[in-house]
C-alpha positions as CSV (number, residue, x, y, z in Angstrom):
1,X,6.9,-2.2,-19.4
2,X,5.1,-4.9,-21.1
3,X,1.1,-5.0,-22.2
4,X,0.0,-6.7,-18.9
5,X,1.4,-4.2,-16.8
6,X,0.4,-1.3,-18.6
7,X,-2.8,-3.1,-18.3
8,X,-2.8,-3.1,-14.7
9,X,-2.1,0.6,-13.8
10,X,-5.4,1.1,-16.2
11,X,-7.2,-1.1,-14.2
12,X,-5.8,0.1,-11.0
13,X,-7.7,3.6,-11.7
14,X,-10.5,2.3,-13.1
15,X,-11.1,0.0,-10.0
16,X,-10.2,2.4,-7.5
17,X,-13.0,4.9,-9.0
18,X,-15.6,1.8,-9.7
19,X,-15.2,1.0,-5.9
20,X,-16.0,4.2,-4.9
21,X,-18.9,4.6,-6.9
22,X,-19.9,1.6,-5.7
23,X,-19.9,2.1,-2.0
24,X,-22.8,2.0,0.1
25,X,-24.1,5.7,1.6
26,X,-25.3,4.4,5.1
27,X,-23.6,5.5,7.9
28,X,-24.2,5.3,11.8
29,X,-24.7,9.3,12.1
30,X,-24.2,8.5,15.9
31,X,-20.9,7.5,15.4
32,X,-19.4,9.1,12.1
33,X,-19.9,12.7,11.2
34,X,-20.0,12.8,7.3
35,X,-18.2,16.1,6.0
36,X,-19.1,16.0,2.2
37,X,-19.3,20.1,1.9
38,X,-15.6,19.9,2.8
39,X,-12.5,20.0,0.3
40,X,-9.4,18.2,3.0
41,X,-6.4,19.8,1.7
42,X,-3.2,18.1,2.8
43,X,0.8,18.3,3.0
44,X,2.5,15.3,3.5
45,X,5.8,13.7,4.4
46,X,5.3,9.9,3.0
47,X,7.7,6.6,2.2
48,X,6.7,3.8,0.2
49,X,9.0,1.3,0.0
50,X,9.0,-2.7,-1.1
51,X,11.9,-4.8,0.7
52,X,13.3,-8.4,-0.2
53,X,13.9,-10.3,3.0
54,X,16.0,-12.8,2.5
55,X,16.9,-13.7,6.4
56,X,20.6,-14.8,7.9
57,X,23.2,-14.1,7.0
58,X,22.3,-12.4,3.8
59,X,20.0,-9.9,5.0
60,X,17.1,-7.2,3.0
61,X,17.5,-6.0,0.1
62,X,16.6,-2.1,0.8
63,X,15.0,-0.2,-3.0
64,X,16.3,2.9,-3.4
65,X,13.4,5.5,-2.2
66,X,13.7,7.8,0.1
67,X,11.0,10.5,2.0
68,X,8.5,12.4,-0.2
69,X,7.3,15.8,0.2
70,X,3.4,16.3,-1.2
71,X,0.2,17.6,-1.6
72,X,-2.9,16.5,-2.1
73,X,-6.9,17.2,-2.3
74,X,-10.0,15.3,-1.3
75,X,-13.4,16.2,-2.4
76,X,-16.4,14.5,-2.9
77,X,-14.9,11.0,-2.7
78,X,-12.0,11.7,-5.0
79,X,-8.4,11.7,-3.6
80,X,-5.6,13.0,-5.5
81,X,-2.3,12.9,-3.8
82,X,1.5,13.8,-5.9
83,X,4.6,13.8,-4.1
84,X,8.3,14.0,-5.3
85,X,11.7,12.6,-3.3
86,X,13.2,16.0,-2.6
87,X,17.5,15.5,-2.7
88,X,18.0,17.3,0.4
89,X,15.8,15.0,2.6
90,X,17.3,11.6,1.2
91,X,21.1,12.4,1.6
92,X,21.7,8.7,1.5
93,X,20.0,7.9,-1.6
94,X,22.0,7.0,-4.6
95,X,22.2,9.2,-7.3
96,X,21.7,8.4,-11.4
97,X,20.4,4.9,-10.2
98,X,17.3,3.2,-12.2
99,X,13.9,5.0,-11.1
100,X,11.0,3.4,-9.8
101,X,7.0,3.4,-10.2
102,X,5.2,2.2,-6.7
103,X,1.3,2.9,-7.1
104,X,-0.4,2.1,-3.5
105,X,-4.4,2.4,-3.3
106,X,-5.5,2.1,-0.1
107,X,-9.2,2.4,-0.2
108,X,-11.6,2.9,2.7
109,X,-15.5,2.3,2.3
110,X,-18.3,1.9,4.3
111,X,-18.0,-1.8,4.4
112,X,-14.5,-2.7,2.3
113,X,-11.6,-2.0,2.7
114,X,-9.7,-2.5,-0.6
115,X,-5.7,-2.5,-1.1
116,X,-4.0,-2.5,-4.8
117,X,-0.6,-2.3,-5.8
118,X,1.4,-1.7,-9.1
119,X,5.3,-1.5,-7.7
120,X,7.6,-1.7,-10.4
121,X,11.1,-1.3,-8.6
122,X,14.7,-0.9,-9.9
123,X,17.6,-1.0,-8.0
124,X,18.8,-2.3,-4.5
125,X,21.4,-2.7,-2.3
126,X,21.8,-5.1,1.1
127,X,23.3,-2.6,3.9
128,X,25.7,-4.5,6.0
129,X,26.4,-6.8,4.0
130,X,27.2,-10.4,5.8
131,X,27.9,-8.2,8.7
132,X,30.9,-6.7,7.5
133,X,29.8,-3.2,7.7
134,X,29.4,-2.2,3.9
135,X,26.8,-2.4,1.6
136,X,26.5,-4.6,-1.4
137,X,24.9,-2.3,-4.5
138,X,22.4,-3.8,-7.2
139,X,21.1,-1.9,-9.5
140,X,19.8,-4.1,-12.0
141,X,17.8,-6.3,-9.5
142,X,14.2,-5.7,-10.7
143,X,10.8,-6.2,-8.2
144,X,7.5,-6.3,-9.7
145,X,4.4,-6.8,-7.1
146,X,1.1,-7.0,-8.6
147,X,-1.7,-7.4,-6.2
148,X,-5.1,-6.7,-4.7
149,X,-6.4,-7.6,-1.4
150,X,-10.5,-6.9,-0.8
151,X,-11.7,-7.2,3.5
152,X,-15.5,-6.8,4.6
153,X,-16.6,-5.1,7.8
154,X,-19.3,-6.4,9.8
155,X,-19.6,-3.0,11.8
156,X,-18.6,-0.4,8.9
157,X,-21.6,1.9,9.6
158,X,-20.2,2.3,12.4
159,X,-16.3,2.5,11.7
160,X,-14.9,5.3,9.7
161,X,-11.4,4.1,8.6
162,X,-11.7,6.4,6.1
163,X,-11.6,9.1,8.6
164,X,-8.7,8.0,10.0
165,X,-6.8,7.7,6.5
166,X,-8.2,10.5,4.5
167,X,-10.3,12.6,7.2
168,X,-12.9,13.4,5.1
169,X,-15.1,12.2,8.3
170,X,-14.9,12.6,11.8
171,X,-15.1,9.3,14.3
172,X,-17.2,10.6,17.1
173,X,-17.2,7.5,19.0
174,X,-15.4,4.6,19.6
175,X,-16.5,0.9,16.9
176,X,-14.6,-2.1,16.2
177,X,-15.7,-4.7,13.2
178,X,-14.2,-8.5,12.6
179,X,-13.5,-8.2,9.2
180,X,-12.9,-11.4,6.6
181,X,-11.8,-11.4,2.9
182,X,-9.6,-12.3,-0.1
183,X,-5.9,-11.7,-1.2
184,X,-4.1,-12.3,-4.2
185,X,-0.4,-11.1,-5.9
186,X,1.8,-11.5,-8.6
187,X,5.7,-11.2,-7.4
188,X,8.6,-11.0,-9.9
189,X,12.3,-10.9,-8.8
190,X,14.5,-10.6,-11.2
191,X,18.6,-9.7,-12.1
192,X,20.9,-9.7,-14.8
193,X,23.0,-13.0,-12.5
194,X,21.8,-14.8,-10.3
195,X,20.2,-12.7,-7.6
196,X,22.2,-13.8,-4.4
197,X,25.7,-13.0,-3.9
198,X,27.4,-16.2,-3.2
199,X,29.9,-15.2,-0.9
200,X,31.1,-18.7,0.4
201,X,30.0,-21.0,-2.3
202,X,27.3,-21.7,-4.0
203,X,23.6,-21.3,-2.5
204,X,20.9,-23.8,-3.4
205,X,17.7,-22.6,-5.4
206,X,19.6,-19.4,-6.2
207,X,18.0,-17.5,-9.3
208,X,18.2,-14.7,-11.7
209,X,14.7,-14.9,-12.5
210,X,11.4,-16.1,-9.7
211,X,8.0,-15.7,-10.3
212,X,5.5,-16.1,-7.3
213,X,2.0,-16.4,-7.2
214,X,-0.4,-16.4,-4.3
215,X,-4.0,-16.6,-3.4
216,X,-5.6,-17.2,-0.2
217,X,-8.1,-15.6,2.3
218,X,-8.0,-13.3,5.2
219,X,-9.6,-12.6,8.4
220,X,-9.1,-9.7,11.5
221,X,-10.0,-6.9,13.0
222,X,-10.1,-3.5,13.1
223,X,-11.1,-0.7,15.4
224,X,-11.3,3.3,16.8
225,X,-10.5,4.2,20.1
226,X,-12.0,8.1,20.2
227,X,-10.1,9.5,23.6
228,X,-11.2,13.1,23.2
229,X,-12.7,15.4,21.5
230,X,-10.7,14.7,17.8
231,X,-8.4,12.9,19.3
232,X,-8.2,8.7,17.9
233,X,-6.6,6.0,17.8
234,X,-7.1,3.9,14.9
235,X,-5.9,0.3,14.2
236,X,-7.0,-2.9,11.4
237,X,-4.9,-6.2,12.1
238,X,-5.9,-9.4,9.6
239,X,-3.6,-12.7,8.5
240,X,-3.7,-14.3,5.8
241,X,-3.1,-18.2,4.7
242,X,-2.5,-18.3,0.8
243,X,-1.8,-21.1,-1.8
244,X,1.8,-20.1,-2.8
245,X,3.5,-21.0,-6.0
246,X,6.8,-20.1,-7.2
247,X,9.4,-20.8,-10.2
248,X,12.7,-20.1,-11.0
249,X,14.5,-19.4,-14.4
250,X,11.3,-20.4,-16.6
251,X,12.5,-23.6,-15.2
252,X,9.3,-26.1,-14.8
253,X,11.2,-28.5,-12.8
254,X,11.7,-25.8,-10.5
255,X,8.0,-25.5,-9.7
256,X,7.2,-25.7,-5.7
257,X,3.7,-25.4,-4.2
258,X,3.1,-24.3,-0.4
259,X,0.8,-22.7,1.9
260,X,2.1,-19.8,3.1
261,X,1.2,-17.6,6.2
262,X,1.4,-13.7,6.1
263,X,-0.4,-10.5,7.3
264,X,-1.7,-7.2,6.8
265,X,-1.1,-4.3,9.9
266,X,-2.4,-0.7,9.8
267,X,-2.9,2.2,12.3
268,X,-3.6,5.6,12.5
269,X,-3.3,8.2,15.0
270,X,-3.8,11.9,15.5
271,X,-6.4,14.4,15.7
272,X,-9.2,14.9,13.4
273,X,-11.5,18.0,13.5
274,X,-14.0,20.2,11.6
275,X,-11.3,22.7,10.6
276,X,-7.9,20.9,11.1
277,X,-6.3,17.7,11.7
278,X,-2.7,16.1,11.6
279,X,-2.4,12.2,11.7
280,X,0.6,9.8,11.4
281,X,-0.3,6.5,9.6
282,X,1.6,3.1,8.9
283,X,0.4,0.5,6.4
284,X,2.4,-2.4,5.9
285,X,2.0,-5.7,4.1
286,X,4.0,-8.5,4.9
287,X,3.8,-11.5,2.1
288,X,6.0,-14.7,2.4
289,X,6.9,-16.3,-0.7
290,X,7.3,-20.1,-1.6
291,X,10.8,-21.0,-1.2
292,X,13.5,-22.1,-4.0
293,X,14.9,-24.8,-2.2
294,X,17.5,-23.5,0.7
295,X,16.5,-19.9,-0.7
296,X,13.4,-18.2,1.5
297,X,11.8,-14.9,0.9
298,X,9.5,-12.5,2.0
299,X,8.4,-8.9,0.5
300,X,7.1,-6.8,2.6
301,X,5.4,-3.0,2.1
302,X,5.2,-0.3,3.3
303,X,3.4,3.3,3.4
304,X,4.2,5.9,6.0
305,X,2.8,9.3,6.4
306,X,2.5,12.1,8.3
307,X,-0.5,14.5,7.3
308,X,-0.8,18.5,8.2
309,X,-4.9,18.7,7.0
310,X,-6.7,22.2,6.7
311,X,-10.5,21.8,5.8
312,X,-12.3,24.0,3.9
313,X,-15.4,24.7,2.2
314,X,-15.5,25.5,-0.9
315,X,-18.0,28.4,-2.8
316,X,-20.5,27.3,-4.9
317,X,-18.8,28.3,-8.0
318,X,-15.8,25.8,-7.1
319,X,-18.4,23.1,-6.2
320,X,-20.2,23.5,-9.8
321,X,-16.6,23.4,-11.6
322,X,-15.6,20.5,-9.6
323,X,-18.3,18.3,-9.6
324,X,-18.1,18.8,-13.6
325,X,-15.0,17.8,-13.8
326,X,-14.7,15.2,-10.6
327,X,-12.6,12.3,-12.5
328,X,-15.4,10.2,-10.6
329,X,-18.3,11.8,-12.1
330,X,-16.4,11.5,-15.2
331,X,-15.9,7.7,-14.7
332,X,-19.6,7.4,-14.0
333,X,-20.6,8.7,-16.7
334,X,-19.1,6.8,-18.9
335,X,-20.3,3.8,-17.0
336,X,-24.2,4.5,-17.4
């Protein structure tokens, strides 16, 4: 992994904890319940996945992850979350393929909601191949997807999506917010040949090496529907219009620059309470990418998870030990 990425999963962390020191405290007490005595201890089931669609006839290009089984702790604004891909719930994955890094932040304040991504992806295979019911295996096709997308809420006093996503809060009653902001990302598709198969003859723009680029802003909405007593519904829906740029094979001449359309869906459901909670959530990212002449691609991401949550609250001998070694605290120190 080269100096710019190992960069980026510095600045990934750094970020993520500068954001949250960064938040504003305010809150709308009439409709968020702030928990901050409360350690959320989680398991998980979780996917992450990036896909290459590539349309008809050819079809996606699937990476090779599979479910995760975790754990994880939030506690005074810090999340920490590890999961592992357990062999007996992926019986389809391959075995002694090329591993995989895919580092998703999804982070929910007051008034931002901020999205990075460090996905460094090896190995993938297009199931049902041209529709002839097999699947055509690639393990050295390479995805790298660099990017960090920043929205404001109008309303986030009012609007807890962090409740929703990490339920260290409790949405007592139903907000929506327009939100507008910024995207940009860094996409690198890369093979060892040229990344198509060319089954009948050769395709146009075909590549062993693209590099994509795209900035642009974004605009939508998001919202909590409270139908009971802990009970929610939780949804964020925004588009996106971004000055696209792509290049093939270090090839100048193969320089093309569009405007392209994509969008960003979330939502969240379940029931969130004072001592327990168990949500489902869905976050997926959908980016279309410049094409290479007859050759059109989009990547799109994805994060599903189902939480169990038990809440507890901690002694004050915990508290003192945790809030010395908080990797926020930490970070803020160093900071002043």
């Amino acid at each position: 992994m080269g100096s710019v990425y190992r960069f980026f999963l510095v600045l990934l962390f750094v970020a993520n904890g500068g954001f949250l020191l960064a938040q504003s405290k305010g809150v709308d007490t009439t409709y968020i319940k702030e928990t901050p005595e409360k350690m959320i201890l989680r398991t998980y089931v979780s996917r992450k996945y990036t896909a290459i669609n590539y349309g008809e006839p050819i079809g996606t290009y699937d990476p090779n992850s599979g479910l995760n089984l975790g754990v994880g702790v939030t506690f005074q604004k810090f999340t920490l979350n590890v999961g592992f891909p357990l062999s007996f719930m992926n019986p389809d994955r391959k075995e002694d393929w090329p591993g995989f890094l895919d580092l998703q932040s999804h982070v929910y304040l007051t008034d931002w909601i901020v999205d990075l991504f460090g996905q460094f992806y090896n190995g993938y295979m297009i199931r049902d191949y041209y529709n002839l019911d097999e699947d055509y295996l690639r393990e050295d096709i390479r995805v790298v997807k660099l990017g960090v997308s920043g929205s404001y809420l109008f309303n986030g006093s009012k609007l807890s999506l962090s409740a929703a996503f990490h339920q260290s809060s409790i949405q007592k009653k139903s907000a929506f917010s327009p939100m507008v902001g910024f995207e940009s990302y860094h996409v690198r598709i890369s093979g060892d040949s040229l990344v198509l198969p060319e089954r009948d003859g050769a395709i146009p723009g075909n590549y062993a090496r693209g590099d994509f680029l795209q900035v642009g802003p974004n605009a939508g909405m998001a919202g909590t529907l409270v139908l009971g007593k802990g009970f929610f519904l939780t949804g964020a829906a925004s588009g996106n219009l971004g000055l696209g740029i792509s290049k093939a094979d270090k090839d100048k001449e193969t320089r093309r620059v569009e405007v392209m359309p994509g969008y960003f869906l979330r939502g969240f459901a379940g029931y969130n309470g004072d001592r327990f909670s168990i949500t489902g959530s869905y976050v997926y990212k959908h980016l279309n990418l410049v094409k290479q002449q007859e050759v059109a691609q989009s990547v799109n991401t994805g994060n599903y998870r189902i939480n169990l949550v038990y809440k507890i609250n901690p002694g004050p001998k915990l508290t003192k030990t945790y809030t010395k070694f908080n990797p926020l605290n930490i970070l803020q120190r160093i900071l002043n």
